[in-house]
DOMI-788367 format. One record per residue: residue number from 1; residue in three letters; chain; x negated, y, z negated of N, C-alpha, C in turn. Coordinates in nm, 4 decimals, decimal comma. Layout:
# DOMI-788367
> NUM|ALA|A|X|Y|Z|X|Y|Z|X|Y|Z
...
//
This chain:
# DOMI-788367
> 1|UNK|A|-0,0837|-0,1182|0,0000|0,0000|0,0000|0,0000|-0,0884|0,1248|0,0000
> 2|UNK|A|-0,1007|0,2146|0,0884|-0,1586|0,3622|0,1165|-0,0504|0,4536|0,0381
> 3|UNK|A|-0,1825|0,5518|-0,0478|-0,1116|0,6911|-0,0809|-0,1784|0,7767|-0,1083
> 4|UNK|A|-0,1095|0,9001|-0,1371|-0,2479|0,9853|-0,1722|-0,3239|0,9964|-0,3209
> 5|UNK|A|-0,4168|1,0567|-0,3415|-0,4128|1,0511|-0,4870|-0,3967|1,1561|-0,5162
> 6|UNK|A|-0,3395|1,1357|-0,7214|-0,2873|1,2795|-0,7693|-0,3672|1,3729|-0,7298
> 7|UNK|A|-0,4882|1,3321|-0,7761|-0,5513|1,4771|-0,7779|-0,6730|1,3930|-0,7216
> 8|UNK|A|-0,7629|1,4176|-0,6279|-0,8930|1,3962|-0,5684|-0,9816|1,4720|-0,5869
> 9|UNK|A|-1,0244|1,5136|-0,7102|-1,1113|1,5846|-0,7817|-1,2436|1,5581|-0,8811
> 10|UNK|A|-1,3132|1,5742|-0,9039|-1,3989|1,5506|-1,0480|-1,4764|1,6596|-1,0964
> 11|UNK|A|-1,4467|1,6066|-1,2263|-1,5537|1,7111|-1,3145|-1,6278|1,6853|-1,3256
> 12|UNK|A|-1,7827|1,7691|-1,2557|-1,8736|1,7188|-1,2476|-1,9809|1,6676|-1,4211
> 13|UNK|A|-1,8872|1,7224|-1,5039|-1,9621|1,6882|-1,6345|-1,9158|1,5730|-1,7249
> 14|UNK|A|-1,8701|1,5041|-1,6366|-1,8106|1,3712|-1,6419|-1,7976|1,2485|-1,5647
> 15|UNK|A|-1,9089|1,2791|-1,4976|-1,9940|1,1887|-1,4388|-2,0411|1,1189|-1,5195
> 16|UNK|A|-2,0945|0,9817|-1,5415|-2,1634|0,9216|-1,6370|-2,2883|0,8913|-1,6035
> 17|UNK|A|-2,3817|0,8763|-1,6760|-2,5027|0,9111|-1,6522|-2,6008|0,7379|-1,5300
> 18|UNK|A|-2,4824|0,6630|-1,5199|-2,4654|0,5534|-1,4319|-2,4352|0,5590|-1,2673
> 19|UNK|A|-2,3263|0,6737|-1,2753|-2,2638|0,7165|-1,1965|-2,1170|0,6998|-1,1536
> 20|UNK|A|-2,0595|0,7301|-1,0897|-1,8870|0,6914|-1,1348|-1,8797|0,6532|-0,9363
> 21|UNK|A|-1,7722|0,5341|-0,9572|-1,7616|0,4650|-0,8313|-1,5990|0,5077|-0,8189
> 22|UNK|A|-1,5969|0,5514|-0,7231|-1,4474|0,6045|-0,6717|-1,3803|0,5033|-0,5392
> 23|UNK|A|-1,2977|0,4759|-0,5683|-1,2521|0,3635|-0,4465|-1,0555|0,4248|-0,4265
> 24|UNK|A|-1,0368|0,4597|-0,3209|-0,8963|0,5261|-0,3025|-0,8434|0,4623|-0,1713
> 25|UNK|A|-0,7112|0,4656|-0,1931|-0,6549|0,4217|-0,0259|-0,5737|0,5613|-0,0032
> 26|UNK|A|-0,6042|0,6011|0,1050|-0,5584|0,7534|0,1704|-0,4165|0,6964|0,2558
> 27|UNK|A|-0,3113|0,7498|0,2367|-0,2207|0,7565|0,2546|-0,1748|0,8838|0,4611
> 28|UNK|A|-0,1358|0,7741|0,5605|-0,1099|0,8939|0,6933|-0,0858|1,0462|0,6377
> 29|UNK|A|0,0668|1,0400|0,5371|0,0515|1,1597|0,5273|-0,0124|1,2447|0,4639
> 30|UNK|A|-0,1220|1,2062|0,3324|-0,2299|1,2674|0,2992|-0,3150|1,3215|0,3861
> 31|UNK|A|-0,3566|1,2050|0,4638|-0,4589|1,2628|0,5794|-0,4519|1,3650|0,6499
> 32|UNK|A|-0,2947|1,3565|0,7186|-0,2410|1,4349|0,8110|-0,2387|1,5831|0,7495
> 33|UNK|A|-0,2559|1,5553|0,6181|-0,1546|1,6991|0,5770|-0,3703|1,7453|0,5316
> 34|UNK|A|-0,4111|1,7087|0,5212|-0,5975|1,7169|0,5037|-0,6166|1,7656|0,6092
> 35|UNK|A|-0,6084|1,7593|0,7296|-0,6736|1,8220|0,8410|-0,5214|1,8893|0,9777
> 36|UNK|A|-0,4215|1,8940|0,8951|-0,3338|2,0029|0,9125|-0,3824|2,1510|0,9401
> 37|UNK|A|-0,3818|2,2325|1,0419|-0,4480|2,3497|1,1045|-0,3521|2,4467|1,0973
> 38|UNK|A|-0,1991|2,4340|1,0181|-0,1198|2,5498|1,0626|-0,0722|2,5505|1,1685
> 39|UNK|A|-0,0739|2,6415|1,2542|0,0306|2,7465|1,3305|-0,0645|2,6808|1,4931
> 40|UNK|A|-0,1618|2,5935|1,4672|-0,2524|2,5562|1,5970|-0,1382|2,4953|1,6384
> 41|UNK|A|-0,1426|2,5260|1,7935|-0,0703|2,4481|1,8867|-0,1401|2,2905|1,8765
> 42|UNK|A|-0,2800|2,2705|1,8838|-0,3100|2,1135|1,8913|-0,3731|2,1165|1,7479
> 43|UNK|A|-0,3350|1,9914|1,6858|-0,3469|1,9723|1,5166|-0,4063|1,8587|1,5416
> 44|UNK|A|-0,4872|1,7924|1,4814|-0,5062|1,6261|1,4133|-0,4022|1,5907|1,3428
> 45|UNK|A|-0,3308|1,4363|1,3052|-0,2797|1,3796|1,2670|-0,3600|1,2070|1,2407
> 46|UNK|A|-0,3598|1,2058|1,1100|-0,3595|1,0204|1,0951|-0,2999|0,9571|1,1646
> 47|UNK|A|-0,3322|0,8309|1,2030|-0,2868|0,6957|1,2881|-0,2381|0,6545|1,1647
> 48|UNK|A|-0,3621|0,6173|1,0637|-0,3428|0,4884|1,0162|-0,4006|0,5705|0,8469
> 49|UNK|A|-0,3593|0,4728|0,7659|-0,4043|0,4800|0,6304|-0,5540|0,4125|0,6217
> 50|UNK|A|-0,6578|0,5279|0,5333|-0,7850|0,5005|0,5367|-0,8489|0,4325|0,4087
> 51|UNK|A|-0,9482|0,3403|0,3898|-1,0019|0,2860|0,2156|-1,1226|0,3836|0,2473
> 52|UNK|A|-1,1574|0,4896|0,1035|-1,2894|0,5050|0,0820|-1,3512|0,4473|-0,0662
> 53|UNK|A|-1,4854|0,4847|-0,0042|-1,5254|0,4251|-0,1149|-1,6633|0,5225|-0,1124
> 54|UNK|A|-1,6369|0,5994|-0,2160|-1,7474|0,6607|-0,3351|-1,8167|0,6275|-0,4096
> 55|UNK|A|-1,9494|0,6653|-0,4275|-2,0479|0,6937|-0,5585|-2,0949|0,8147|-0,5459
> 56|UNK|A|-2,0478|0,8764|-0,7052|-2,1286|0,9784|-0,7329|-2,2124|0,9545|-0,8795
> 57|UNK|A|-2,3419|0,9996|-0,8446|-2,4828|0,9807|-0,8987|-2,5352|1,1057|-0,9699
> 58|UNK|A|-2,5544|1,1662|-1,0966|-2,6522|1,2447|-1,1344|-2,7767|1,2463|-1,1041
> 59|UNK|A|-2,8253|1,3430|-1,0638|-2,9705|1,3480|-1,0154|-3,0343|1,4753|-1,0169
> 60|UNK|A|-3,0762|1,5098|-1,1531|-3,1658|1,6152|-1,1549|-3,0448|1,7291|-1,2274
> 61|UNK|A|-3,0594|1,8237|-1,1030|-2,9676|1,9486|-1,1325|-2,8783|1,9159|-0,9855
> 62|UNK|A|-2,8636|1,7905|-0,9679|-2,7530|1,7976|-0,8375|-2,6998|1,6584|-0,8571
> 63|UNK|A|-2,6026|1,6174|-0,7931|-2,5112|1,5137|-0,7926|-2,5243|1,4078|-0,6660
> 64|UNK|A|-2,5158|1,3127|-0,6489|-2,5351|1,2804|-0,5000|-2,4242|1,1682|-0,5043
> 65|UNK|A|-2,3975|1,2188|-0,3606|-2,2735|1,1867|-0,3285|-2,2608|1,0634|-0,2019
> 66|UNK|A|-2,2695|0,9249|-0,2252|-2,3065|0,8012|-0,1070|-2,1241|0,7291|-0,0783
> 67|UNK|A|-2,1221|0,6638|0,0014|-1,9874|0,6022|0,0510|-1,9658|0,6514|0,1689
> 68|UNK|A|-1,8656|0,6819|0,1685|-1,7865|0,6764|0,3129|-1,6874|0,6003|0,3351
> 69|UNK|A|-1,5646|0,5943|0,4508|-1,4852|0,5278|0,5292|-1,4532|0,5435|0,6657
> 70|UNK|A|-1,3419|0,4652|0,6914|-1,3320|0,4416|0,8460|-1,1852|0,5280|0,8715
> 71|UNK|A|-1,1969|0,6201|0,9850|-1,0506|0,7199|0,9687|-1,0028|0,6947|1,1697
> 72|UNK|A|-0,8746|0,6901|1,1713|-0,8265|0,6267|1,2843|-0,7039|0,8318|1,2625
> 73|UNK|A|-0,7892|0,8926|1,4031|-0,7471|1,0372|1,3874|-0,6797|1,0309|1,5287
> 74|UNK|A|-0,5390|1,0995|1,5791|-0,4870|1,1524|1,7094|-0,4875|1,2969|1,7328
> 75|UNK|A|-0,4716|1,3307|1,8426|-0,4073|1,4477|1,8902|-0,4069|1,4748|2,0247
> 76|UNK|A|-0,3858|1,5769|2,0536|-0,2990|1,5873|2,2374|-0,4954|1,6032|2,2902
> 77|UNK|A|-0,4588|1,4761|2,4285|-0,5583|1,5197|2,4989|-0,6005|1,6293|2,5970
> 78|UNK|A|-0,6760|1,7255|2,5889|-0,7106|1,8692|2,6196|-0,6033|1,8706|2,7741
> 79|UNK|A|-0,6921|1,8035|2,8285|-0,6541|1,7305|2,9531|-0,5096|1,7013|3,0424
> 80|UNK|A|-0,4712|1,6023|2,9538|-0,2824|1,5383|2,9831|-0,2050|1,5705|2,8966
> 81|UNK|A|-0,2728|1,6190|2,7746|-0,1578|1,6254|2,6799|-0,1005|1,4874|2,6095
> 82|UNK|A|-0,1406|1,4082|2,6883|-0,1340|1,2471|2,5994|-0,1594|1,2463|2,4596
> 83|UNK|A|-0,1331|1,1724|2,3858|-0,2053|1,1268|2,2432|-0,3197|1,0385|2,2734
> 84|UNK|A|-0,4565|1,1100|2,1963|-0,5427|1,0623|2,2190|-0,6041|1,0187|2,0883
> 85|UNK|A|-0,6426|0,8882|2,0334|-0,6822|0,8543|1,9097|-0,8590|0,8293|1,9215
> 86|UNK|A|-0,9062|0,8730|1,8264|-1,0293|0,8288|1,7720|-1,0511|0,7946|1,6142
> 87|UNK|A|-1,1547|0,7034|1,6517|-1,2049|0,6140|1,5130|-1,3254|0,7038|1,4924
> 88|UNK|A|-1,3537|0,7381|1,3718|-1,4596|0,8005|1,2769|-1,4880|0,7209|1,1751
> 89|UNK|A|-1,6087|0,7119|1,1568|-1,6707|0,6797|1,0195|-1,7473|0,7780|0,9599
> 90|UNK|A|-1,7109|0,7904|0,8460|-1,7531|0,8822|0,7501|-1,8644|0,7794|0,6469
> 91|UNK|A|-2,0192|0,8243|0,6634|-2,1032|0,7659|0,5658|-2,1756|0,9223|0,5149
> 92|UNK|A|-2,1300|0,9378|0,4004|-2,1468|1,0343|0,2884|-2,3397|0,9925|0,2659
> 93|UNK|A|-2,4150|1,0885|0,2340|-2,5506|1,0750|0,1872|-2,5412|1,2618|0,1387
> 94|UNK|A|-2,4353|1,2917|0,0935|-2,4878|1,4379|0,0751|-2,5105|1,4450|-0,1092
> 95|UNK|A|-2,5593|1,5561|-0,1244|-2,6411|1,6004|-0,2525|-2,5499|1,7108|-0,2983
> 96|UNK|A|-2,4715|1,7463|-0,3595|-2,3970|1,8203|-0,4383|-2,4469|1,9057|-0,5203
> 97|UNK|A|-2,4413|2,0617|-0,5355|-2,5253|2,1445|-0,5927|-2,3765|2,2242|-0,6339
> 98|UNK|A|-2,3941|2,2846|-0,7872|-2,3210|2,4183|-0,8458|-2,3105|2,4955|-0,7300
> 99|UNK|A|-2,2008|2,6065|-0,6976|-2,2486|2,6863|-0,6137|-2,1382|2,8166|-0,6978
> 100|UNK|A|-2,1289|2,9186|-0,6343|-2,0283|3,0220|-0,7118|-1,9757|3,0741|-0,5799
> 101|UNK|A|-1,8519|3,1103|-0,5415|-1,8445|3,1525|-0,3858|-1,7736|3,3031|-0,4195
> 102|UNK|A|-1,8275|3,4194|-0,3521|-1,8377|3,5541|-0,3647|-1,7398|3,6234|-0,2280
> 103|UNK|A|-1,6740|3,7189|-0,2523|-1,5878|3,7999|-0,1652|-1,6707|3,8641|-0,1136
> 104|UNK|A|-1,7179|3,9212|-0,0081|-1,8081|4,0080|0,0383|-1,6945|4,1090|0,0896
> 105|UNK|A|-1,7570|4,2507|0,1149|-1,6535|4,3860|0,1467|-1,6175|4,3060|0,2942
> 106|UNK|A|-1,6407|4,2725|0,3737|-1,5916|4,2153|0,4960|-1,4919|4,1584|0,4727
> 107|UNK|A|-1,4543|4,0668|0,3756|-1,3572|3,9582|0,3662|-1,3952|3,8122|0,3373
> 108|UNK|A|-1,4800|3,8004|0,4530|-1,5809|3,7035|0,4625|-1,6553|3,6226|0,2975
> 109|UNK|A|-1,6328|3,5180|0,2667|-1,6719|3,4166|0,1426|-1,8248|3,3571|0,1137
> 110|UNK|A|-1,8845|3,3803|0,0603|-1,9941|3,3383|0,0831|-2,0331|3,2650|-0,0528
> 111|UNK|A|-2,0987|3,1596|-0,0587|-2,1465|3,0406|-0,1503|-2,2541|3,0161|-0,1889
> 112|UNK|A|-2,3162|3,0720|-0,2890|-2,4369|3,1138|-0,3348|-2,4784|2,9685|-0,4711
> 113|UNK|A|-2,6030|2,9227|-0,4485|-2,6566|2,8429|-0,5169|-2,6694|2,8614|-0,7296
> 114|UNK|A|-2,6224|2,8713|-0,8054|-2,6578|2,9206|-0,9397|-2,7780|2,8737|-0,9613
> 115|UNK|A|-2,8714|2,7392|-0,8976|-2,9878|2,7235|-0,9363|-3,0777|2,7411|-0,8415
> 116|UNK|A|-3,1969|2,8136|-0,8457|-3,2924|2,8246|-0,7339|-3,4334|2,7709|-0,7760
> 117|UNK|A|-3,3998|2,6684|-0,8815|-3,5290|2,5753|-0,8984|-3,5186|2,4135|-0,8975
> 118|UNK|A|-3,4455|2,3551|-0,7754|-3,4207|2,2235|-0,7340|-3,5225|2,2097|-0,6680
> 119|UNK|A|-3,5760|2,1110|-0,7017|-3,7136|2,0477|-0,6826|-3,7247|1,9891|-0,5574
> 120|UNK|A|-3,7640|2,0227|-0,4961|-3,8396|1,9491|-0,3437|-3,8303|1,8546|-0,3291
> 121|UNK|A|-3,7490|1,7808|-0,2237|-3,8100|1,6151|-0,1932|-3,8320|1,6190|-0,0715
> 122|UNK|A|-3,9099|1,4640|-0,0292|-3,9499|1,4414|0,1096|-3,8763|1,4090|0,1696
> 123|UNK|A|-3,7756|1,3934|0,1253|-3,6925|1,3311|0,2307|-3,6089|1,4147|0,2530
> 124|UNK|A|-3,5076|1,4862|0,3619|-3,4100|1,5442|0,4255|-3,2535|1,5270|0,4026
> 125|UNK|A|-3,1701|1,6276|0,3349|-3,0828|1,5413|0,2909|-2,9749|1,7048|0,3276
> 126|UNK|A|-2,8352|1,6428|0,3183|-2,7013|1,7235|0,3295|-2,6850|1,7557|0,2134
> 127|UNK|A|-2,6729|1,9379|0,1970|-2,6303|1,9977|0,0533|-2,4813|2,0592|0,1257
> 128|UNK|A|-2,3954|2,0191|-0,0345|-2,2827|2,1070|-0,0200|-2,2525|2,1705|-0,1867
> 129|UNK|A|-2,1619|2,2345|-0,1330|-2,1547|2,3075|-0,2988|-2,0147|2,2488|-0,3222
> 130|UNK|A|-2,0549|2,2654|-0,4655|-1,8853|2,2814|-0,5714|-1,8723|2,3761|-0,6396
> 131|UNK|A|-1,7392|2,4330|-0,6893|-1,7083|2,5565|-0,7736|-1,6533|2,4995|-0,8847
> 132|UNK|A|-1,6649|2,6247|-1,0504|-1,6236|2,5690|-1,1475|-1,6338|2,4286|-1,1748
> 133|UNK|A|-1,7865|2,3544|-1,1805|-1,7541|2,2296|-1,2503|-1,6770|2,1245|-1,1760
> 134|UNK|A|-1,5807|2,1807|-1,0577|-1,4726|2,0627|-1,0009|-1,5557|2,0272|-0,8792
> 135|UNK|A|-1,5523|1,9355|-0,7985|-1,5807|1,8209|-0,7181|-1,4680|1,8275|-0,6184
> 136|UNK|A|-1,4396|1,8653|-0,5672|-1,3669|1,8671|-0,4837|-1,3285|1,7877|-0,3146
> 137|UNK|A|-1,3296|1,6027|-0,3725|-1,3455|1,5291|-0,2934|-1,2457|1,5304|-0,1181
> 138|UNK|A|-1,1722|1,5863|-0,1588|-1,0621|1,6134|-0,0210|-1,1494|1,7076|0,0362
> 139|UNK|A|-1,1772|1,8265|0,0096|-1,2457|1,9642|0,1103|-1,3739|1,8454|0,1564
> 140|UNK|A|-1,4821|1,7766|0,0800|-1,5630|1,7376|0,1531|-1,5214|1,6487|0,2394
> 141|UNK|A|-1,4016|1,5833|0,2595|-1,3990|1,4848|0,3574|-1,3294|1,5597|0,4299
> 142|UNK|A|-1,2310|1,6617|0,4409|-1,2034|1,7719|0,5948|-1,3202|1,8299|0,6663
> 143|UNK|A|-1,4077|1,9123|0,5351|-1,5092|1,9197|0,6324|-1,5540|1,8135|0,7329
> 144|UNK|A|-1,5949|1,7067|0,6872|-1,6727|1,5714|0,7477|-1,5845|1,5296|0,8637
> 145|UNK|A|-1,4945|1,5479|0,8475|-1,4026|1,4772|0,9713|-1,4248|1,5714|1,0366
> 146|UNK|A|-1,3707|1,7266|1,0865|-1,3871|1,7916|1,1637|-1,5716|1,7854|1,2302
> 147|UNK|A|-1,6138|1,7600|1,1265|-1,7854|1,8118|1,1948|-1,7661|1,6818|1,3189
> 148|UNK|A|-1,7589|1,5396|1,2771|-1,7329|1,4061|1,3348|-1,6038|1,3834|1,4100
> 149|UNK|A|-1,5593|1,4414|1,4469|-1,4076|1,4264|1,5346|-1,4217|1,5110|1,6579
> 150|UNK|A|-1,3921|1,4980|1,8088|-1,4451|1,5819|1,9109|-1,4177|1,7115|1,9079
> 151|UNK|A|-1,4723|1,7993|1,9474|-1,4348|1,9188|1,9699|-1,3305|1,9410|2,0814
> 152|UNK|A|-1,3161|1,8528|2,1906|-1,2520|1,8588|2,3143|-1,2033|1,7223|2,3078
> 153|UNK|A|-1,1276|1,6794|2,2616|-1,0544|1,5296|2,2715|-1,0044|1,5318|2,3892
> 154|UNK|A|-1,0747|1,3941|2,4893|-0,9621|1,3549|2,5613|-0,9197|1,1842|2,5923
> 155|UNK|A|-0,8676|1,2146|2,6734|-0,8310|1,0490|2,6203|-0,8890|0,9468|2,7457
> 156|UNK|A|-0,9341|1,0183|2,8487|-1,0260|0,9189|2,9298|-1,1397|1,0278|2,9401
> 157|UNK|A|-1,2610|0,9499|3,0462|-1,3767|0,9410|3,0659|-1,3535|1,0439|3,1573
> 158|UNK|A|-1,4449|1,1798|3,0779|-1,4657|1,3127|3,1681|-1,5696|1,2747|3,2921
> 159|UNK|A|-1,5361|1,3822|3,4135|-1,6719|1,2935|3,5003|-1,8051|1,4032|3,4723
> 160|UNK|A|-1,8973|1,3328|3,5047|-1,9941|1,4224|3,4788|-2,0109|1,6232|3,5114
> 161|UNK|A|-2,0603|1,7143|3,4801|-2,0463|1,8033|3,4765|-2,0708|1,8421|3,6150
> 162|UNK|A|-1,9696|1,9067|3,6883|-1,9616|1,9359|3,8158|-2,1032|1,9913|3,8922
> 163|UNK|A|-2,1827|1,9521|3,9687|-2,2977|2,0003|4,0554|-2,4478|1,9647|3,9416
> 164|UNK|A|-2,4051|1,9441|3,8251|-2,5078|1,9404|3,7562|-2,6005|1,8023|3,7839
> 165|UNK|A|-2,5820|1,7007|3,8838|-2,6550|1,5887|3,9774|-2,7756|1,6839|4,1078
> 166|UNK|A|-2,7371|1,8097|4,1265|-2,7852|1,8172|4,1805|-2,9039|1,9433|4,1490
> 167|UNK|A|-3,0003|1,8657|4,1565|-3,1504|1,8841|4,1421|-3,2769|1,9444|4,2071
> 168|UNK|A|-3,3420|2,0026|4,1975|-3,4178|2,0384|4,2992|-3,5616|2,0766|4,1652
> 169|UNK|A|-3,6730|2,0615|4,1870|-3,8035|2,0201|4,1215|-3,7999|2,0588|3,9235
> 170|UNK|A|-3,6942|1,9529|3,8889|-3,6196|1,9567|3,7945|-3,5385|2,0713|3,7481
> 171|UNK|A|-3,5306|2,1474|3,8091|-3,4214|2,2674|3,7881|-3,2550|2,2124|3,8475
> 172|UNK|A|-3,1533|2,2380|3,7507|-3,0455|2,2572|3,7843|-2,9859|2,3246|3,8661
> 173|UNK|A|-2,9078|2,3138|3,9957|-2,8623|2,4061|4,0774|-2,7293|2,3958|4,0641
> 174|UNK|A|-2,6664|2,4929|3,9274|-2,5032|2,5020|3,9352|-2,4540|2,4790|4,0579
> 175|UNK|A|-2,5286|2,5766|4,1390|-2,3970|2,6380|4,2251|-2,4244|2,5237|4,4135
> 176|UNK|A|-2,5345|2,4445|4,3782|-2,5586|2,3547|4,4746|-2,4270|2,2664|4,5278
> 177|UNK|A|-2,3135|2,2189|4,4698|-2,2433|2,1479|4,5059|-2,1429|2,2328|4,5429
> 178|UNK|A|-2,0854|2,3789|4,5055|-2,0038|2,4701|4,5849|-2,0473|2,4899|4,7106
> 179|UNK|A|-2,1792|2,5424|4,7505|-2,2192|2,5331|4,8529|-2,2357|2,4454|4,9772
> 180|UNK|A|-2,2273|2,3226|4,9263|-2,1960|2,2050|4,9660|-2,0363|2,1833|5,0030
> 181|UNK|A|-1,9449|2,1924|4,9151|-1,8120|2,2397|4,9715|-1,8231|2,3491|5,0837
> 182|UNK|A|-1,8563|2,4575|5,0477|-1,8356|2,5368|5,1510|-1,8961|2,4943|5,2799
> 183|UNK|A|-2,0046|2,4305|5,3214|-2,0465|2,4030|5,4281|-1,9226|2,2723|5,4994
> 184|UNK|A|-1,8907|2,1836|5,4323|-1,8294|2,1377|5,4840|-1,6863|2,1875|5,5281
> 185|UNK|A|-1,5919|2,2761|5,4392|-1,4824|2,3584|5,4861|-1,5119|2,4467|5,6557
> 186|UNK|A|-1,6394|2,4958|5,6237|-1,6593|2,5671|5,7729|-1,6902|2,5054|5,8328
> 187|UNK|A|-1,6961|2,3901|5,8403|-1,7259|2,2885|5,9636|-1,8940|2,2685|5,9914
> 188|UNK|A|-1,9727|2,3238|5,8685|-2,1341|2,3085|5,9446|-2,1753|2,1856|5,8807
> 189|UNK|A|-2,1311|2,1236|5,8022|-2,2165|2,0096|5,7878|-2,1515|1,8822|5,8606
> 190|UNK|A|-2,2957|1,7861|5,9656|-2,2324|1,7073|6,0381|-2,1770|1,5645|5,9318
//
């Protein structure tokens, strides 16, 4: 049985010093209503009900955040307007840092670090922030889907980018295959 949960949240000071394993079944209309756009003419919608599965880890002055799931997403293809579905997997490796997020006179939000002495590692990793102490497991998985879901959904195989086959001492010649039309419309090419 898929649903949503009450609240998809944590306090990050209640983490245990083990780490806390989160396992949820996401519910269509949770999902749907997660990456719901408003007033957009083309929206995402869930197919299907998703299992994730979380660990979050203390580490240092940051949290780290491993799991992931498998998300079955539709919407109108750019193209036909068809329903077009894609499968995403979401594998979480991000690092969770305090952050405080600030009004700037523009309007514009901006998310500023409270600690600026997190220690260096070698290895390369995804930071996101949290506010007030809360964890806010739904915003990180909208973000994640949108970053991982197409920008241009369609539902068949685009053909390659028009004239961009045609080549000349590795330079691209956009406009080589118009020209090519045009010669043949006027009748010069035999």
């Amino acid at each position: 049985m898929t649903r949503a949960p009450k609240s998809f949240t944590v306090r990050a000071d209640r983490i245990p010093v083990g780490g806390l394993d989160i396992s949820e079944v996401l519910s269509v209309e949770f999902l749907s209503e997660l990456v719901f756009e408003g007033s957009k003419p083309l929206t995402w919608q869930a197919v299907e009900g998703a299992e994730v599965q979380l660990h979050l880890m203390p580490e240092a002055t940051m949290i780290r955040l491993t799991g992931g799931g498998k998300f079955v997403m539709a919407t109108p293809c750019i193209r036909c307007m068809h329903q077009a579905s894609f499968a995403v997997t979401l594998d979480f490796n991000t690092r969770l840092m305090p952050g405080q997020a600030e009004l700037e006179a523009d309007g514009t939000i901006t998310l500023e670090s409270f600690s600026d002495d997190v220690p260096v590692q070698e290895e390369e990793f995804v930071v996101s922030y949290y506010q007030d102490g809360i964890i806010d497991i739904s915003a990180l998985l909208r973000e994640q889907l949108f970053l991982d879901l197409p920008d241009y959904p369609t539902c068949c195989e685009l053909p390659a980018v028009f004239g961009a086959e045609e080549m000349l001492d590795g330079k691209i010649r956009p406009f080589a295959a118009l020209a090519g039309m045009r010669s043949k419309l006027l009748g010069l090419d035999n």
